[in-house]
C-alpha positions in Angstrom: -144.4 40.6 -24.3 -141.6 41.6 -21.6 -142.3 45.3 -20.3 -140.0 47.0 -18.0 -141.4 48.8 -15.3 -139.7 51.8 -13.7 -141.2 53.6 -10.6 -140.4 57.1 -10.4 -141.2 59.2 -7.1 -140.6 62.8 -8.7 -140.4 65.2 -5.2 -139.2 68.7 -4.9 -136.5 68.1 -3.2 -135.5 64.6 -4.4 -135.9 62.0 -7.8 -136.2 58.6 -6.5 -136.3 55.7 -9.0 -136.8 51.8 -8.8 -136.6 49.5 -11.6 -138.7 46.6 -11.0 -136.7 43.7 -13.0 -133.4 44.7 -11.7 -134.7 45.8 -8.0 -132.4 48.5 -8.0 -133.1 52.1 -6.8 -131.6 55.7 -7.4 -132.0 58.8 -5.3 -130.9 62.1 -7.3 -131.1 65.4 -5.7 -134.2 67.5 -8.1 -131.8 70.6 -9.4 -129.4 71.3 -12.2 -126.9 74.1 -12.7 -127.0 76.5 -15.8 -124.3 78.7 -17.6 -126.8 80.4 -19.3 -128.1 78.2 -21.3 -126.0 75.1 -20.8 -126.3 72.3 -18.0 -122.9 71.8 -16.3 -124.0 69.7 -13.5 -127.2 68.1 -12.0 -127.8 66.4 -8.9 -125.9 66.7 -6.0 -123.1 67.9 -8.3 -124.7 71.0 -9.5 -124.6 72.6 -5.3 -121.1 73.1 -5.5 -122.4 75.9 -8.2 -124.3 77.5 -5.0 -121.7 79.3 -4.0 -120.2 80.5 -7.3 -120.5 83.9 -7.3 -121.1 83.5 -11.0 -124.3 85.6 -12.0 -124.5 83.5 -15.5 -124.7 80.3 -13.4 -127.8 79.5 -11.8 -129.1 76.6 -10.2 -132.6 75.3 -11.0 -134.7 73.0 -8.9 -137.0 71.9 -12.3 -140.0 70.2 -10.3 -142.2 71.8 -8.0 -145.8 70.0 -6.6 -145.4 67.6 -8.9 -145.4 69.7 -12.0 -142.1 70.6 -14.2 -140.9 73.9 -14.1 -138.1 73.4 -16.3 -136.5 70.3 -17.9 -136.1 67.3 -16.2 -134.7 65.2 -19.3 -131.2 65.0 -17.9 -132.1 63.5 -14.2 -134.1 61.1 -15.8 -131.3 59.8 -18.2 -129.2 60.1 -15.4 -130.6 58.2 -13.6 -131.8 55.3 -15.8 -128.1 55.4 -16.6 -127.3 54.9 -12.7 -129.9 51.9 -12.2 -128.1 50.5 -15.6 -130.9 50.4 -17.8 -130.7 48.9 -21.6 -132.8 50.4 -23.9 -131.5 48.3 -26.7 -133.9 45.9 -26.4 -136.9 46.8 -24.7 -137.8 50.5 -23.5 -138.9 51.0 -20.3 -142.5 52.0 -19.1 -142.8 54.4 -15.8 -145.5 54.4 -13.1 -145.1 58.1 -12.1 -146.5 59.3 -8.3 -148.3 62.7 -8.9 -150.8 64.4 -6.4 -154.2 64.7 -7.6 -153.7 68.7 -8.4 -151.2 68.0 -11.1 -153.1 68.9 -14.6 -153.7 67.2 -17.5 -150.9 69.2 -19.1 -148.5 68.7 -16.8 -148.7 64.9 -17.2 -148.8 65.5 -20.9 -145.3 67.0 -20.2 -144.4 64.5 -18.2 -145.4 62.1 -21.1 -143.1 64.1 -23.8 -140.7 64.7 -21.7 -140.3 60.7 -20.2 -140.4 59.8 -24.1 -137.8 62.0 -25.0 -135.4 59.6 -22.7 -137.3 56.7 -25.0 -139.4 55.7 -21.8 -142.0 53.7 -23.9 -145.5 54.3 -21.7 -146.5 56.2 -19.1 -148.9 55.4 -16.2 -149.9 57.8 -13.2 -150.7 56.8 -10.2 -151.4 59.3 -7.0 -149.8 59.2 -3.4 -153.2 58.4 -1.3 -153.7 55.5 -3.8 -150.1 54.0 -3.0 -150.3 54.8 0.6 -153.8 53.9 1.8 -154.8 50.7 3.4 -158.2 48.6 3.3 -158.7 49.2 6.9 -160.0 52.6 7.8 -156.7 54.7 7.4 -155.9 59.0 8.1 -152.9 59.4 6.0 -150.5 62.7 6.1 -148.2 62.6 3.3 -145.9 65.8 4.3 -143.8 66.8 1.8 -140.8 69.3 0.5 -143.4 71.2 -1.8 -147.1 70.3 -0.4 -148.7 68.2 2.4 -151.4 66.1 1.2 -153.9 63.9 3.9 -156.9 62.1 3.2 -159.2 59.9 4.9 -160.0 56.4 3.7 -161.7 53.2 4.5 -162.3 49.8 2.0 -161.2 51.7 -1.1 -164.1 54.7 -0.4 -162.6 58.2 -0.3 -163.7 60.0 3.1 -161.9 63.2 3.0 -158.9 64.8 0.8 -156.4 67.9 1.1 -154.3 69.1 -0.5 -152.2 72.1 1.4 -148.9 74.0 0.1 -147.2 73.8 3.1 -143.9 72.1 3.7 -140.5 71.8 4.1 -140.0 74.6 1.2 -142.3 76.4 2.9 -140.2 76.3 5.8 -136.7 77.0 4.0 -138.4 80.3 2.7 -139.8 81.3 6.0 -136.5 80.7 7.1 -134.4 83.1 4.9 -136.8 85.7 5.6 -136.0 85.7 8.6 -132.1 85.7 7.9 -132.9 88.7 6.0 -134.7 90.7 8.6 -132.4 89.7 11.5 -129.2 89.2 9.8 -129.9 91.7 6.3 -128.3 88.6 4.5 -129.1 86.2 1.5 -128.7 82.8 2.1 -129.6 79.9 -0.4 -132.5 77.3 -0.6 -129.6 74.7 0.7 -128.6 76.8 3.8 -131.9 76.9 4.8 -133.1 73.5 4.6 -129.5 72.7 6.3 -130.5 75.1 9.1 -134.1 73.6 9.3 -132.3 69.8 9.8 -130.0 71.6 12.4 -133.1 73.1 14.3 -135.3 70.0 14.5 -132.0 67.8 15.7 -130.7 70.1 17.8 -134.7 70.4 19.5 -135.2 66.4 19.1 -131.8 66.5 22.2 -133.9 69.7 24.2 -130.9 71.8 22.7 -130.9 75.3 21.7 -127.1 75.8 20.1 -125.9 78.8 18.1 -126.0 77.5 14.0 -124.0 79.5 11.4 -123.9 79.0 7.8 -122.7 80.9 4.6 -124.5 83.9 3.5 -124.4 86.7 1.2 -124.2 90.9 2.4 -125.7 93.2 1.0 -122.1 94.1 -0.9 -122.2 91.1 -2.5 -120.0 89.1 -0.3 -120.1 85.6 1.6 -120.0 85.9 5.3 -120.3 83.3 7.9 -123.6 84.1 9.9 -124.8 83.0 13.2 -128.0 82.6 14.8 -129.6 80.9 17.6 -131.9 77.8 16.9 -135.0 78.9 18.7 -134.8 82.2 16.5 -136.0 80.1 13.3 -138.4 77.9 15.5 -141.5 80.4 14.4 -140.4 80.3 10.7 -140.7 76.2 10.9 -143.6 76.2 13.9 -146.2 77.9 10.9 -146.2 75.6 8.4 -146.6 72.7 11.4 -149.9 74.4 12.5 -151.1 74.9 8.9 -150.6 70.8 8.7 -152.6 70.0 12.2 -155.2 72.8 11.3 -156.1 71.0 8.4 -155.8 67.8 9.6 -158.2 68.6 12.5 -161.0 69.8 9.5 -160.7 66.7 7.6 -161.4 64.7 10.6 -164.0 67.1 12.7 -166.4 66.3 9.3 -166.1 62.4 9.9 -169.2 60.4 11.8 -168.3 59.4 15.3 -167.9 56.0 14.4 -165.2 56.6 11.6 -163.7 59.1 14.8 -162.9 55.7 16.7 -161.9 53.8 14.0 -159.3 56.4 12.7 -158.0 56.8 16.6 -157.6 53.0 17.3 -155.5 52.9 14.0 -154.0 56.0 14.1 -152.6 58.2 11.8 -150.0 57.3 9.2 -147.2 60.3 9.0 -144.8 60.1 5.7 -142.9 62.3 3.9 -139.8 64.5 4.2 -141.0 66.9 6.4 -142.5 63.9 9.0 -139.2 64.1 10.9 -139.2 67.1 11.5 -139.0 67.8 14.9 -142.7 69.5 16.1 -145.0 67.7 13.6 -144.9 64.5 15.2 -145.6 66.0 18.4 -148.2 68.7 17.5 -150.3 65.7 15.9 -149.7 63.7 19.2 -151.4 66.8 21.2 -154.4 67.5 19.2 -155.2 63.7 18.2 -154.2 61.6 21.1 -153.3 58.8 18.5 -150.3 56.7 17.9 -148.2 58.4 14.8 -147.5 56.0 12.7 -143.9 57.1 11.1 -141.3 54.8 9.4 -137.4 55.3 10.0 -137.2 56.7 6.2 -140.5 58.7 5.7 -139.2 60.2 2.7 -138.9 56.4 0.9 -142.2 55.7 1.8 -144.2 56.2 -1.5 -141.2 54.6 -2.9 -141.5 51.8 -1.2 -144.7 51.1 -1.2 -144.9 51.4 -5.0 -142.6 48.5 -5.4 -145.6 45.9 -4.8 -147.3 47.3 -7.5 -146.0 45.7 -10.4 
């Protein structure tokens, strides 16, 4: 019997789909605008609802650490309808990529929630297992919501972490520290546009002045400036956090596994591995090559498109 597979990375920050039979792939941004209790945009659509000094609209980011805070039926259907999926004839079967923390309820929520947009079977499979290599491998999977890093060699599990720091982590550091230096609001979307803007602007040994929207403390958008190396330390903690546990998983390997790991080096994906810093730090403390693609964010995606 025909079955019609459909990879779904489900991030924090973004949905990324790929239908096997067609080999087509869709990114959605992960957040949908409310009025109340009605959806009047999704995706990238629903930011221009960030701004809307509406205080019965609100924008929801429904996934967090792989778990659904809120409902994720309308990105889904949105984007099967995107890749052009027909459910006429056969319904499609999803191989979801969750981290090992996510419960067994959560993926039985996942399971209603994927049949409810007549997905026909579900099957979970975790990031180290789509990332990981037979040859001795250190993989850092550094996400929006978590960082996740393990150590593996012929299948055999090493070492495994799982850490909830990330590029969220880092928008919220940042808007703290709008509020104290500024006494402004800004949104989740100014702040991971200010962290892109720091980590480019440091990547050309630049320190410009970045402004964005905010909100006083009347109520009222402003434009804002503030000087790149003033949100370094918001971005620079989650960084350490990252090498600090990297450095634990490997200080508890045998010496030979030590050299093995170093001559191969350590295999960097995920949002947060271009960030300018992380690279680097691992550089310092390792004295490894970094692995990194172009895209690190497509990585599990990619990978999982050899898998069926």
């Amino acid at each position: 019997m025909f079955t019609h597979w459909i990879a779904l990375d489900p991030g924090s920050n973004s949905l990324r789909l790929y239908d096997y039979f067609n080999d087509r792939e869709v990114c959605l941004k992960t957040c949908i605008a409310y009025d109340k209790q009605k959806m009047v945009a999704l995706a990238e659509q629903a930011l221009a609802y960030v701004y809307q000094n509406k205080k019965d609209i609100k924008v929801r980011y429904p996934i967090k650490q792989g778990d659904i805070l809120n409902d994720v039926t309308p990105l889904i259907r949105q984007a099967l309808k995107e890749l052009k999926v027909s459910q006429n004839v056969f319904k499609p079967c999803f191989l979801v990529c969750l981290n090992e923390d996510v419960s067994d309820e959560q993926k039985l929520k996942w399971q209603q929630q994927l049949a409810a947009c007549k997905v026909r079977k579900v099957e979970f499979i975790t990031p180290m297992e789509v990332l990981q290599t037979e040859q001795a491998c250190f993989i850092i999977h550094a996400g929006h919501s978590y960082t996740e890093m393990g150590i593996y060699a012929h299948g055999h599990e090493f070492a495994h972490k799982i850490i909830y720091f990330g590029g969220m982590g880092m928008d919220e550091k940042i808007k703290m520290t709008i509020a104290q230096k500024q006494n402004c609001l800004i949104s989740n979307e100014d702040a991971s546009a200010l962290k892109e803007a720091v980590s480019q602007a440091f990547k050309m040994n630049k320190n410009p002045m970045l402004q964005c929207m905010a909100m006083d403390r009347y109520g009222k958008l402003v434009n804002i400036q503030i000087r790149a190396s003033d949100l370094w330390p918001a971005m620079e903690e989650q960084i350490l956090q990252v090498v600090l546990w990297a450095k634990h998983c490997y200080m508890n390997m045998g010496s030979e596994m030590k050299q093995r790991l170093m001559n191969n080096g350590i295999m960097l994906s995920g949002g947060l591995a271009n960030c300018f810093g992380l690279k680097e730090a691992l550089k310092h403390e390792f004295d490894c090559p970094i692995i990194c693609t172009t895209k690190p964010e497509c990585d599990i995606i990619e990978q999982m498109k050899g898998l069926k």
